[in-house]
N, CA, C and O atoms as a GROMACS GRO file, in nm:
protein
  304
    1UNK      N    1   2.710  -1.434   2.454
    1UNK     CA    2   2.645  -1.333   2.533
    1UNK      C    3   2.635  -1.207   2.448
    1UNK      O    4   2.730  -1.176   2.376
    2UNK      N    5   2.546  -1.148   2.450
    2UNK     CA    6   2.494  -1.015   2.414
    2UNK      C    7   2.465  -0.852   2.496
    2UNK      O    8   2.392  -0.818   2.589
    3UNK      N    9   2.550  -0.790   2.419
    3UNK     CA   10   2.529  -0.666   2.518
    3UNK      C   11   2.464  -0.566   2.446
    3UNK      O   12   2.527  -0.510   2.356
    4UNK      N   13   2.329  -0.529   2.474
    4UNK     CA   14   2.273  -0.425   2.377
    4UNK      C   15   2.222  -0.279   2.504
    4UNK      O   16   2.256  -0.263   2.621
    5UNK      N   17   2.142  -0.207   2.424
    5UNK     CA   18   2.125  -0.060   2.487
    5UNK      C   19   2.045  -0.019   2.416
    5UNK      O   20   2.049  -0.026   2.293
    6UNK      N   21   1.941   0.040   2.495
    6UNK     CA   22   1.794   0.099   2.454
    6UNK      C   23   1.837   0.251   2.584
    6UNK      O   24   1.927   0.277   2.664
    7UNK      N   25   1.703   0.319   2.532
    7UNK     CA   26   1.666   0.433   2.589
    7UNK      C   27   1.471   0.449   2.590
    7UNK      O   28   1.379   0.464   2.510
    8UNK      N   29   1.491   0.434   2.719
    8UNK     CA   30   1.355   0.414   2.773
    8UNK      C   31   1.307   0.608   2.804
    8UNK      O   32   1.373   0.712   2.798
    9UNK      N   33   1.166   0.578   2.838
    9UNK     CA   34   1.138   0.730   2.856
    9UNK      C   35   1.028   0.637   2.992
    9UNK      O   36   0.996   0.519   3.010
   10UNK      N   37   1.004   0.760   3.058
   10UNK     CA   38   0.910   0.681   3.209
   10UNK      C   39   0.788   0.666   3.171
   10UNK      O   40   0.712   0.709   3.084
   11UNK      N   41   0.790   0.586   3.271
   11UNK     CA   42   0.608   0.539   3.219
   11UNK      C   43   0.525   0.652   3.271
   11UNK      O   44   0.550   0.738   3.356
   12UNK      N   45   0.385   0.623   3.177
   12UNK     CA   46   0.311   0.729   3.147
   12UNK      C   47   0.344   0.870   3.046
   12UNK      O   48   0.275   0.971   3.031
   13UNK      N   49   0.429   0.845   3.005
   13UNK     CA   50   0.492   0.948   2.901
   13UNK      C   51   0.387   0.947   2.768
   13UNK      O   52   0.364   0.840   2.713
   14UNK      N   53   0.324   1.072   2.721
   14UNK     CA   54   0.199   1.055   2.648
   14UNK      C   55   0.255   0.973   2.536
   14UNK      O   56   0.376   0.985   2.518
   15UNK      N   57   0.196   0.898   2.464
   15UNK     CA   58   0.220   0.815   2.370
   15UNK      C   59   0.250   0.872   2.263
   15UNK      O   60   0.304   0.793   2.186
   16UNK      N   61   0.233   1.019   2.204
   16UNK     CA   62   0.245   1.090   2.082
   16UNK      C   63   0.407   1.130   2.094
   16UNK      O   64   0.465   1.165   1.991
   17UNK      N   65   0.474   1.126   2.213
   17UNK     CA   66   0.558   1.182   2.263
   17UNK      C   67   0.674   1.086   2.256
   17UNK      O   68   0.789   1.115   2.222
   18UNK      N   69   0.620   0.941   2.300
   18UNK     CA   70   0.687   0.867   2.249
   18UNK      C   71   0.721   0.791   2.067
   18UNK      O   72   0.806   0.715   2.019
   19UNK      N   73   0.605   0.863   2.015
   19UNK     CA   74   0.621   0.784   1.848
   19UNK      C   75   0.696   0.916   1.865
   19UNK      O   76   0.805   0.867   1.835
   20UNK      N   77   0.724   1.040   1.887
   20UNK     CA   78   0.804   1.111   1.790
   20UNK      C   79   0.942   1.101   1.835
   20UNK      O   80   1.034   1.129   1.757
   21UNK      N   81   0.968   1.054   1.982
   21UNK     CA   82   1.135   1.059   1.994
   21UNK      C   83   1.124   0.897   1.924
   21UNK      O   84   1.180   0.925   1.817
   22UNK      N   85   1.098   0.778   1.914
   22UNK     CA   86   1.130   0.711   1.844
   22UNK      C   87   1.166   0.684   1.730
   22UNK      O   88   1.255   0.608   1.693
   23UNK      N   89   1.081   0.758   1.662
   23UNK     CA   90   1.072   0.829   1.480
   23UNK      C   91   1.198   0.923   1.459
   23UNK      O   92   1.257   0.949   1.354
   24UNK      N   93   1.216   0.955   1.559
   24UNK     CA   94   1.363   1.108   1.511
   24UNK      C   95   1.464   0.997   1.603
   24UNK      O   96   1.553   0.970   1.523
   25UNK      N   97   1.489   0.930   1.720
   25UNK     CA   98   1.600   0.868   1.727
   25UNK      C   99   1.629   0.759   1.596
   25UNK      O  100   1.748   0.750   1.565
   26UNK      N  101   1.538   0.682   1.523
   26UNK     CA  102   1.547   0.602   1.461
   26UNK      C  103   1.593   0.653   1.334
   26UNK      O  104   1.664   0.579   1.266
   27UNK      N  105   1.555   0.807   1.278
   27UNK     CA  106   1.612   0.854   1.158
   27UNK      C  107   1.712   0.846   1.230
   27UNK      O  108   1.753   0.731   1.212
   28UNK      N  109   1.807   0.919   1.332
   28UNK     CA  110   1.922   0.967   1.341
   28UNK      C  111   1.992   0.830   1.379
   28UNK      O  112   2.112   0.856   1.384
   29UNK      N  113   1.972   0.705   1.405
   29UNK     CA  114   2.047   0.583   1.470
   29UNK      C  115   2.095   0.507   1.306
   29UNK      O  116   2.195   0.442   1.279
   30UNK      N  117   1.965   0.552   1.209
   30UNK     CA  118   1.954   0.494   1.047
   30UNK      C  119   2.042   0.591   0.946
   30UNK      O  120   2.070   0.552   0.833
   31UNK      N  121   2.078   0.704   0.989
   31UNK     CA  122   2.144   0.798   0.911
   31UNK      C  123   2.222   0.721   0.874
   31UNK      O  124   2.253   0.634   0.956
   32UNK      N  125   2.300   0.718   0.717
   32UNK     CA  126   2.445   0.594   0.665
   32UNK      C  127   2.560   0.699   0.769
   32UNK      O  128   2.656   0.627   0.798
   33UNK      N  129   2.575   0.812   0.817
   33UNK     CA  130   2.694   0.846   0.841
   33UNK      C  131   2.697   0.784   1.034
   33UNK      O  132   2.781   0.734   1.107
   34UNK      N  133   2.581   0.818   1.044
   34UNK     CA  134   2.610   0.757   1.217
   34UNK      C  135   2.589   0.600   1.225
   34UNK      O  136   2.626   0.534   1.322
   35UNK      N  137   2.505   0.531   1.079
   35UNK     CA  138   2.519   0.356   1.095
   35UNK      C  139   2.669   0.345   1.076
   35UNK      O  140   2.728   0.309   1.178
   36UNK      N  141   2.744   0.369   0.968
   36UNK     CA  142   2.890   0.346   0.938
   36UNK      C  143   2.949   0.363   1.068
   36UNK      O  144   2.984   0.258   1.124
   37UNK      N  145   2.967   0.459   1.121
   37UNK     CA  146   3.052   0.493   1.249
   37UNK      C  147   3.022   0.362   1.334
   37UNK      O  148   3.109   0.280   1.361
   38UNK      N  149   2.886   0.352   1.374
   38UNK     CA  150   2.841   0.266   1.474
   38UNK      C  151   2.862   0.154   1.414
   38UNK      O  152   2.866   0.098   1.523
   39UNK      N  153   2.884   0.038   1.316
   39UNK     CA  154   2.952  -0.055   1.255
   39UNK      C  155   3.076  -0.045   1.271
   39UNK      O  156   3.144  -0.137   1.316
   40UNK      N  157   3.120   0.062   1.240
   40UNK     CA  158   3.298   0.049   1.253
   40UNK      C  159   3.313   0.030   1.378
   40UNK      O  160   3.410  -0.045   1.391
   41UNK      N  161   3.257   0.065   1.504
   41UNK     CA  162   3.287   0.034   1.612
   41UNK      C  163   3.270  -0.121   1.651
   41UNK      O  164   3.318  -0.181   1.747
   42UNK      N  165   3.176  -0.173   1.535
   42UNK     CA  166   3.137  -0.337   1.591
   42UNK      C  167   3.005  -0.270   1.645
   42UNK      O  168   2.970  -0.376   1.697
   43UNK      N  169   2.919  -0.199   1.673
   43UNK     CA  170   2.761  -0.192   1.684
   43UNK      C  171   2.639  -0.214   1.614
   43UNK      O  172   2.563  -0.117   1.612
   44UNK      N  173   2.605  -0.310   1.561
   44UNK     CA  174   2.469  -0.363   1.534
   44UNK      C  175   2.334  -0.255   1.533
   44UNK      O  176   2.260  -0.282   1.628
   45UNK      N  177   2.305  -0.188   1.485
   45UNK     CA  178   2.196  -0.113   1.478
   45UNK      C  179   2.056  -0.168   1.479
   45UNK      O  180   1.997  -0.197   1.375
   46UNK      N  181   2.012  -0.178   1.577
   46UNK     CA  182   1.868  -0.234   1.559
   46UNK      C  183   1.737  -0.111   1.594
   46UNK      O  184   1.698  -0.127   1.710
   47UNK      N  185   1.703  -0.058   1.562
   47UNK     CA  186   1.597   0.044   1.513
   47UNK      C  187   1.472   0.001   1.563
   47UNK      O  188   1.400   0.043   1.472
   48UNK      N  189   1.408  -0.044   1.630
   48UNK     CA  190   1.267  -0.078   1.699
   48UNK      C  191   1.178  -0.027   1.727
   48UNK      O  192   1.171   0.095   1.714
   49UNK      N  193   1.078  -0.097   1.777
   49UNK     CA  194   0.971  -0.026   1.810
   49UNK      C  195   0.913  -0.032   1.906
   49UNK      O  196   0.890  -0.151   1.924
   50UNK      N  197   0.860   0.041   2.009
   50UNK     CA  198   0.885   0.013   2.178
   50UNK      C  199   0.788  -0.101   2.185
   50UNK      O  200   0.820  -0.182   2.272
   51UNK      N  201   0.726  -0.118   2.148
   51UNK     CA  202   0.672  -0.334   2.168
   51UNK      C  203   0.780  -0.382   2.109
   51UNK      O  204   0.843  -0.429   2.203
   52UNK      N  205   0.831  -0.397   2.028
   52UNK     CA  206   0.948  -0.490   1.968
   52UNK      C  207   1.044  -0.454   2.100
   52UNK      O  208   1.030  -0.555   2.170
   53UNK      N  209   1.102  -0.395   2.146
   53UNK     CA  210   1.182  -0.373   2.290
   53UNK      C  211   1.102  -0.408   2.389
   53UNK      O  212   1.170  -0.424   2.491
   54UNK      N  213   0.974  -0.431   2.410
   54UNK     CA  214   0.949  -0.450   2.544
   54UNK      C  215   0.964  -0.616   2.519
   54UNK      O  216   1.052  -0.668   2.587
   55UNK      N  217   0.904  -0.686   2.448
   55UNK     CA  218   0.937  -0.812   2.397
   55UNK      C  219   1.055  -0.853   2.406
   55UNK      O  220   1.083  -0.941   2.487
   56UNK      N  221   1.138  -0.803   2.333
   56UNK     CA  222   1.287  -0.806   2.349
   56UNK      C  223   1.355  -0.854   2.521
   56UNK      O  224   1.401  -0.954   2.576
   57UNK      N  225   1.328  -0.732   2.550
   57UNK     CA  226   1.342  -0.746   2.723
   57UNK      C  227   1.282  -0.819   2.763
   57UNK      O  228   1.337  -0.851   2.868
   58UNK      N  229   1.185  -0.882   2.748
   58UNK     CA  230   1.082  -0.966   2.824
   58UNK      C  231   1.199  -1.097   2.849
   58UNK      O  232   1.248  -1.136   2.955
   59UNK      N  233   1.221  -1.145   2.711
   59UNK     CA  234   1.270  -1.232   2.633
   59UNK      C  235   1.386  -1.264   2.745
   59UNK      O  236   1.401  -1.358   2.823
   60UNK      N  237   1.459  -1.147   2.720
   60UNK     CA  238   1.596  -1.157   2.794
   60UNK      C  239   1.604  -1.185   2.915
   60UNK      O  240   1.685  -1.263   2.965
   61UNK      N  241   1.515  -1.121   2.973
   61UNK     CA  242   1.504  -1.116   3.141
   61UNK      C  243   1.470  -1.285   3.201
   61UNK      O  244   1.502  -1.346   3.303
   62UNK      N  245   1.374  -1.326   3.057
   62UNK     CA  246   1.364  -1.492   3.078
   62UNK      C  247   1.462  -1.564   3.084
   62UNK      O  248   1.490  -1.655   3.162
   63UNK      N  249   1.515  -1.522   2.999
   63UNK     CA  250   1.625  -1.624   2.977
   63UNK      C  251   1.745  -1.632   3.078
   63UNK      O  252   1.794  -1.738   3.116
   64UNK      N  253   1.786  -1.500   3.119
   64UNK     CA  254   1.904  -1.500   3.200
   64UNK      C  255   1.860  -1.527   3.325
   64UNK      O  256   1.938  -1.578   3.407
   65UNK      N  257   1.700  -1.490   3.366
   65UNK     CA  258   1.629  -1.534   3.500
   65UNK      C  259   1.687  -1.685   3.474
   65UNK      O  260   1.776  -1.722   3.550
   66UNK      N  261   1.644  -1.772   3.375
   66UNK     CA  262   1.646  -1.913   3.403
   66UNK      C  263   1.776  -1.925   3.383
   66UNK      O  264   1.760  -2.042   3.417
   67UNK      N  265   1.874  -1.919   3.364
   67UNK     CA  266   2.023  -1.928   3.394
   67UNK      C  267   2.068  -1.867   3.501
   67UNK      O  268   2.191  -1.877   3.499
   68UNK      N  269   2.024  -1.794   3.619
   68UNK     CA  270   2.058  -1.753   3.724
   68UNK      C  271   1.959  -1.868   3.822
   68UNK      O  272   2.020  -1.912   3.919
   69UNK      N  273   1.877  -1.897   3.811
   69UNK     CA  274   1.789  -1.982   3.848
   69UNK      C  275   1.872  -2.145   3.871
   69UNK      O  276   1.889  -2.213   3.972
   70UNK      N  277   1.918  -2.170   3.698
   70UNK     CA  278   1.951  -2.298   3.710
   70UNK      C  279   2.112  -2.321   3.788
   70UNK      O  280   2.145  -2.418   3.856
   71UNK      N  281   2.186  -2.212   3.755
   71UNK     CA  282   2.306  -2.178   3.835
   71UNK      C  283   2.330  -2.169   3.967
   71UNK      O  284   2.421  -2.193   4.046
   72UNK      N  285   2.187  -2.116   3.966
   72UNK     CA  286   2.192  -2.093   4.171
   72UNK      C  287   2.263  -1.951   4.180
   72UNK      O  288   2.299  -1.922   4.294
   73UNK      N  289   2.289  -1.864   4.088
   73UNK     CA  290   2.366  -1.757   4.143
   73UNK      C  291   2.314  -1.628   4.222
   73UNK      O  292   2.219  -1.560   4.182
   74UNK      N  293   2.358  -1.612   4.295
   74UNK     CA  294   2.288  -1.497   4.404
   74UNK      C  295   2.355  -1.396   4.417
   74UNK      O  296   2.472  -1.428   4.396
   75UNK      N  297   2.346  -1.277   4.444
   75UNK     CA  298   2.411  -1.140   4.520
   75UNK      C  299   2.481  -1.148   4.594
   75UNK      O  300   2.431  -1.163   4.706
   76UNK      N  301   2.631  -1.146   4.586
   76UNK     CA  302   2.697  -1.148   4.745
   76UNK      C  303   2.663  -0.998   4.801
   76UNK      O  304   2.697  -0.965   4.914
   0.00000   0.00000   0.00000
């Protein structure tokens, strides 16, 4: 199992708005002093690009849909 973490912005957010917080979170997530830290903790840095995350999620949501699916597991 995998536990990861993104930061979404709401939809309709102008698109120029989104390449630039992506572009400046991604320098600052790629900096060697905040990758080291975030490795030493055991965090995986993956740097993306909001299609590469929406994909991502797509992905996931499939997959664990069809393992909640094949499980039968529901909400108490």
């Amino acid at each position: 199992m995998l536990t990861w973490h993104a930061l979404l912005a709401p939809a309709g957010t102008p698109a120029a708005l989104t390449e630039k917080l992506q572009t400046e979170i991604q320098r600052g997530l790629l900096a060697p002093a905040a990758k080291e830290k975030l490795a030493g903790d055991g965090v995986e840095v993956v740097a993306s690009t909001p299609a590469e995350l929406d994909a991502f999620m797509r992905a996931d949501m499939a997959r664990w849909g069809a393992v909640i699916k094949t499980a039968r597991i529901r909400p108490d």
